[in-house]
LOVODREN-997769 format. One record per residue (C-alpha): z, x, y; residue number from 1. Coordinates in steps of 0.001 Angstrom, whole numbers. Each point is the difference from the previous one (the first is absolute). Layout:
BEGIN
- pz,px,py,i
- Z,X,Y,NUM
...
This chain:
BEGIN
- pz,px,py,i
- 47992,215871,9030,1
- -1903,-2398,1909,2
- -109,-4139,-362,3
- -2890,-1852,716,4
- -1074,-3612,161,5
- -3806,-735,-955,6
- -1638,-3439,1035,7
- -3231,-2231,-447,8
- 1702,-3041,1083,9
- -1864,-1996,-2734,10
- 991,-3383,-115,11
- -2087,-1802,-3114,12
- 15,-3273,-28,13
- 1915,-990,-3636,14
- 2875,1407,2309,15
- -907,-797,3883,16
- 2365,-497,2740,17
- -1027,-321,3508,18
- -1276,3052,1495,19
- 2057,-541,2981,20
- 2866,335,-1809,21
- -1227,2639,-2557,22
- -617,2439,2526,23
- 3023,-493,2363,24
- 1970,276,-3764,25
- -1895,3283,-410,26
- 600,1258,3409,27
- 4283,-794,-571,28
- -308,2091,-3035,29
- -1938,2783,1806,30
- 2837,-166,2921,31
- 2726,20,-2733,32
- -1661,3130,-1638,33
- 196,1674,3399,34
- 3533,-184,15,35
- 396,888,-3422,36
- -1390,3256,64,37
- -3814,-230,-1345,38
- -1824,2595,1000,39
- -3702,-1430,327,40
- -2037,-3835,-130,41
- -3459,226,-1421,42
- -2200,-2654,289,43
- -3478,-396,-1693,44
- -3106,-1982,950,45
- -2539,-2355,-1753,46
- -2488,-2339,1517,47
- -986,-3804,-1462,48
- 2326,36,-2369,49
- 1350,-3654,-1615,50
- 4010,930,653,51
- -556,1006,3282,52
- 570,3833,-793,53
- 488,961,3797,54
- -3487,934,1938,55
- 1072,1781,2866,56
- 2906,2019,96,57
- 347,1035,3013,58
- 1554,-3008,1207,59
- 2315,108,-2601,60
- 1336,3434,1018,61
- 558,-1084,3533,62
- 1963,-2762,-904,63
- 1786,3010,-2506,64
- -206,2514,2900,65
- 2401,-2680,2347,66
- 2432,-1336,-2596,67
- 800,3807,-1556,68
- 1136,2782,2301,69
- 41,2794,-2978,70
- -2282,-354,-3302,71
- -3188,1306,228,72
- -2773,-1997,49,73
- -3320,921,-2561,74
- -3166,-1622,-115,75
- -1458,681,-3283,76
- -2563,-738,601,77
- -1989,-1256,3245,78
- -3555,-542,-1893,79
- -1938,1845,3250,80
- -3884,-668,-1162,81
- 739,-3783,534,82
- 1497,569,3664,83
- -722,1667,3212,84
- 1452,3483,309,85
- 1015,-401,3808,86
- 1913,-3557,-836,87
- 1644,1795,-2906,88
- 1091,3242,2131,89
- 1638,-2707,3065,90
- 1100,-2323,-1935,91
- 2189,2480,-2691,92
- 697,1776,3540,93
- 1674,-2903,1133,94
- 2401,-322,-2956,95
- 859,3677,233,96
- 1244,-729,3300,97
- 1639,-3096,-810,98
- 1733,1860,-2539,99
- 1052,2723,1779,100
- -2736,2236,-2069,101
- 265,-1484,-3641,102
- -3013,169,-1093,103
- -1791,1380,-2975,104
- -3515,-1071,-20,105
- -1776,277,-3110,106
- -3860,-900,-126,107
- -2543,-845,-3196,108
- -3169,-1087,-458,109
- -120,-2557,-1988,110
- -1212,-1052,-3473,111
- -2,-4115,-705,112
- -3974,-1230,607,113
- 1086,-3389,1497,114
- 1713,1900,3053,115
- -3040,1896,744,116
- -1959,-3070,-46,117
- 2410,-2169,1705,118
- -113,2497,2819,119
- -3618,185,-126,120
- -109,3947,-883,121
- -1955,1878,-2180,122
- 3023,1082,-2747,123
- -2456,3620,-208,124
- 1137,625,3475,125
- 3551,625,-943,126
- -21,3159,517,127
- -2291,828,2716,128
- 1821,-2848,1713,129
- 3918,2195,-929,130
- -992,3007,1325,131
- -1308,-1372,3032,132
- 3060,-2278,569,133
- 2439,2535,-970,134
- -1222,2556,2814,135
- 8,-2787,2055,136
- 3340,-830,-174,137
- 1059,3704,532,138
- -1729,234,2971,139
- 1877,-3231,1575,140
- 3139,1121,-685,141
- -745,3784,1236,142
- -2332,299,2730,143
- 470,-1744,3669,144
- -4185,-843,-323,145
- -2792,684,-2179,146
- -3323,-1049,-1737,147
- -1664,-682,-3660,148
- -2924,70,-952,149
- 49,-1435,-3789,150
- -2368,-1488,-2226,151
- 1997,-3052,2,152
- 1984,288,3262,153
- -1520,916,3420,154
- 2884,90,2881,155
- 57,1340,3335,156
- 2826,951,2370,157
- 2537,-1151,-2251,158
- 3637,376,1996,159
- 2783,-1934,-2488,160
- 2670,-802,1485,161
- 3366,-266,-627,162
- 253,3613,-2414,163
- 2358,-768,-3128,164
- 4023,1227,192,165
- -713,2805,-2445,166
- -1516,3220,890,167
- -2751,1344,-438,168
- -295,-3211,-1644,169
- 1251,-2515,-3034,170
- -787,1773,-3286,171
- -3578,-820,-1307,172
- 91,-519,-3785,173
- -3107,-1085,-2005,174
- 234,-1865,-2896,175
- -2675,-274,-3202,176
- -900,700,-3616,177
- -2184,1893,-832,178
- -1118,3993,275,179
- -2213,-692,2891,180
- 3198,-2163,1606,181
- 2104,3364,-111,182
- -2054,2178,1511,183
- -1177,-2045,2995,184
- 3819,-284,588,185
- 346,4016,-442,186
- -2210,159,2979,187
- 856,-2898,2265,188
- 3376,-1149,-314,189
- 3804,1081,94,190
- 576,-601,-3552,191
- -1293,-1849,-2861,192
- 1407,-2956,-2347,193
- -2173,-913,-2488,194
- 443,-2733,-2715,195
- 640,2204,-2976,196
- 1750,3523,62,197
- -3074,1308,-1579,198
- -2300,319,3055,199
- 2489,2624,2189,200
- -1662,2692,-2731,201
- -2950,-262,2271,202
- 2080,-849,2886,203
- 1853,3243,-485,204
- -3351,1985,-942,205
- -1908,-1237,3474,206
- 2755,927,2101,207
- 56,3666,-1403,208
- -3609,-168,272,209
- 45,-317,3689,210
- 2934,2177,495,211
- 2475,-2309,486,212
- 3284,9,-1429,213
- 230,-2083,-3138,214
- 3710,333,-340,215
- 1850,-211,-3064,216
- -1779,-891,-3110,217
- 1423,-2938,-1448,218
- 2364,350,-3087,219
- -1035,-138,-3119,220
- 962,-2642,-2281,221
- 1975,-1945,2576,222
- 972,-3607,-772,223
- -2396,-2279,1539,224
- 1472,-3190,1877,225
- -1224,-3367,-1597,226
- -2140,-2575,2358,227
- 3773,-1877,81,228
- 2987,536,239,229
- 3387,-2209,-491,230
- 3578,596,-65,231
- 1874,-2698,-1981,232
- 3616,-130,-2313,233
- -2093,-1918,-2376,234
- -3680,1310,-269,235
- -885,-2770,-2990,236
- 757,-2612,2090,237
- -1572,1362,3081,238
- -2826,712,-1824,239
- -485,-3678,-1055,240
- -87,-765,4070,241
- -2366,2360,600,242
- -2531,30,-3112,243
- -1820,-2708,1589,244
- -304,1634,3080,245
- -789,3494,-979,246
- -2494,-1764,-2597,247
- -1339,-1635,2945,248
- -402,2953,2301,249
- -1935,2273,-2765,250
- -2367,-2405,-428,251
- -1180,-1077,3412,252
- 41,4152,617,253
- -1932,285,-3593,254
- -3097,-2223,1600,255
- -339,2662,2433,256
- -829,2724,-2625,257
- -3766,-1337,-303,258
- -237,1578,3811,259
- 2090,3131,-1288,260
- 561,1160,-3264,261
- 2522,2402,975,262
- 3052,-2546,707,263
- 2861,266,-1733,264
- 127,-3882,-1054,265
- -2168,-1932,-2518,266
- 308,-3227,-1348,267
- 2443,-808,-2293,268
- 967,-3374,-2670,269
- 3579,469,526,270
- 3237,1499,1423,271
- 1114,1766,-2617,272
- -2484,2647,223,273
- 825,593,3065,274
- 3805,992,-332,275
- -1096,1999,-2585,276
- -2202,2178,1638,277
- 2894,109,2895,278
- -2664,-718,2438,279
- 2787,-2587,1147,280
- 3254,1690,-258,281
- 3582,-2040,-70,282
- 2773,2508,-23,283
- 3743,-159,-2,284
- 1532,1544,2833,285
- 836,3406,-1858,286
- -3315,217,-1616,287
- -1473,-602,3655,288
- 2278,3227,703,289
- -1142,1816,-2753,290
- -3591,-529,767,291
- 637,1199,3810,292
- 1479,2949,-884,293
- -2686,1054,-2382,294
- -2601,-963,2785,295
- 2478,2655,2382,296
- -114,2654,-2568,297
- -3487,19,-241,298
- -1529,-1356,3650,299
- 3187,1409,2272,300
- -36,-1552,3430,301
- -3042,-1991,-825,302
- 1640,-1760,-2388,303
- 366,-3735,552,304
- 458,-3470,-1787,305
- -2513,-2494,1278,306
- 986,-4250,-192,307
- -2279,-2350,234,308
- 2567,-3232,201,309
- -2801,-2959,852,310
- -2118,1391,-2925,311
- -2743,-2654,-1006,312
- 1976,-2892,1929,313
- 3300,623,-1550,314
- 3124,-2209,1296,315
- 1366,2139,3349,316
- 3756,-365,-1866,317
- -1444,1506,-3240,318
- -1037,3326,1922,319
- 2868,52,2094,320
- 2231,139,-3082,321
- -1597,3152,-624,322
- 218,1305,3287,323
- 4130,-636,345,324
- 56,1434,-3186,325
- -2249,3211,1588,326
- 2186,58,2997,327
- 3625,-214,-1854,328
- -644,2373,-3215,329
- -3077,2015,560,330
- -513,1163,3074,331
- 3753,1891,312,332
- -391,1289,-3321,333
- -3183,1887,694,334
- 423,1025,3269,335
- 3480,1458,-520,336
């Protein structure tokens, strides 16, 4: 059973600190996982976003990278259309070698219309634009020198320099939702992750197409992990904490759905239909248990419990209540 730690770093402003001090608060929680035996950070990227949801995060997981010296660090996801492939593939070098090969690098394409034209790219490029950068990234991190010729990228002579820790290379996962999503991934990357379990049918269908090996299929019927999760003695009272919060965060999400219908978030009136769907999960410490052992019955060493403790610019003590709580009467449970 794996633990992981999932972060935005959204800081809205009904609830702003100082950045300074929210991200050196998030980086002592990141070192304190470390030590306490999480297995992976994942950290997500948005651009001009109000509550400052991060905008590069490669930064972020060098400053990660030289205050951990075990978790693994996953960016999910890099949004590659918007950058330049050869600053992506040195830069997420770098951290692998800061980290003493870390790294997990997973790329998307995008969806949200005010990125594109922030950036001043066409959004119908996306995928031209992933492909391209995807290969291009590959060929950094593998070859000593080589040239592209692209639609959108024309490079000579390329020699990158350093090569990441990891050989042959950090693994490449691509990230989207929708069919089209999966199989581009089938043929370019390491591994896919898309936003809803639904899209690794074609995932798993592309792979066999091109005679790769698809793996395992996925279990039937297996219990699907909610967009949050918290451990608490007292889930009522948590949940009165964090109602605002999680109300919060499904609603900024839900005004992305005009660019994508196939989120998992709309907009909703109120709280309560959120715990009710269990789309934000409180759990006591045994029903935490119970739900990670149905997740190993079914998923086997995939299995893992995701936390997401500065969810929608929740207090830092509120999530790391949860966390002790993860540490001290979860984790030993299922992993014994």
């Amino acid at each position: 059973m794996q633990f992981n730690l999932r972060y935005d770093l959204r800081n809205p402003p009904q609830w702003r600190i100082p950045f300074d001090e929210y991200y050196a608060r998030f980086l002592d929680q990141v070192a304190w996982a470390d030590e306490h035996g999480f297995a992976r950070v994942i950290l997500s990227e948005h651009h001009f976003v109000e509550d400052g949801y991060v905008p590069s995060i490669l930064p972020v997981a060098a400053a990660i990278a030289a205050r951990t010296s075990r978790i693994r660090i996953n960016l999910s996801l890099v949004l590659l259309p918007l950058k330049h492939p050869i600053q992506v593939a040195e830069d997420a070098a770098i951290v692998d070698i800061i980290s003493g090969g870390r790294l997990e690098l997973t790329v998307g394409g995008g969806y949200r219309r005010n990125e594109f034209e922030g950036y001043g790219i066409p959004r119908e490029e996306r995928a031209s634009r992933m492909e391209e950068g995807t290969e291009i990234i590959r060929l950094c991190w593998e070859e000593e020198e080589f040239s592209f010729q692209g639609r959108h990228w024309q490079l000579k002579n390329v020699r990158m320099m350093p090569k990441p820790v990891q050989k042959p290379r950090p693994p490449l996962i691509m990230g989207g939702n929708s069919a089209a999503a999966a199989r581009r991934a089938a043929r370019l990357a390491d591994a896919f992750s898309p936003a809803q379990p639904r899209w690794m049918a074609d995932y798993r269908s592309e792979l066999e197409k091109l005679g790769k090996d698809p793996g395992p299929p996925l279990p039937e019927n297996a219990p699907t992990s909610p967009l949050f999760l918290h451990v608490s003695r007292d889930p009522d009272a948590a949940w009165q904490r964090i109602a605002p919060h999680a109300l919060y965060e499904m609603n900024e999400y839900g005004k992305y759905a005009v660019d994508d219908p196939n989120l998992p978030y709309e907009p909703v009136s109120g709280s309560d239909a959120l715990r009710s769907a269990a789309a934000y999960s409180i759990l006591t410490p045994d029903e935490a248990v119970a739900f990670g052992k149905r997740l190993q019955e079914a998923m086997g060493p995939a299995a893992g419990l995701g936390f997401h403790p500065l969810m929608g610019g929740m207090p830092l003590e509120l999530g790391q209540e949860s966390l002790d709580l993860v540490v001290s009467e979860v984790m030993p449970r299922l992993r014994d």
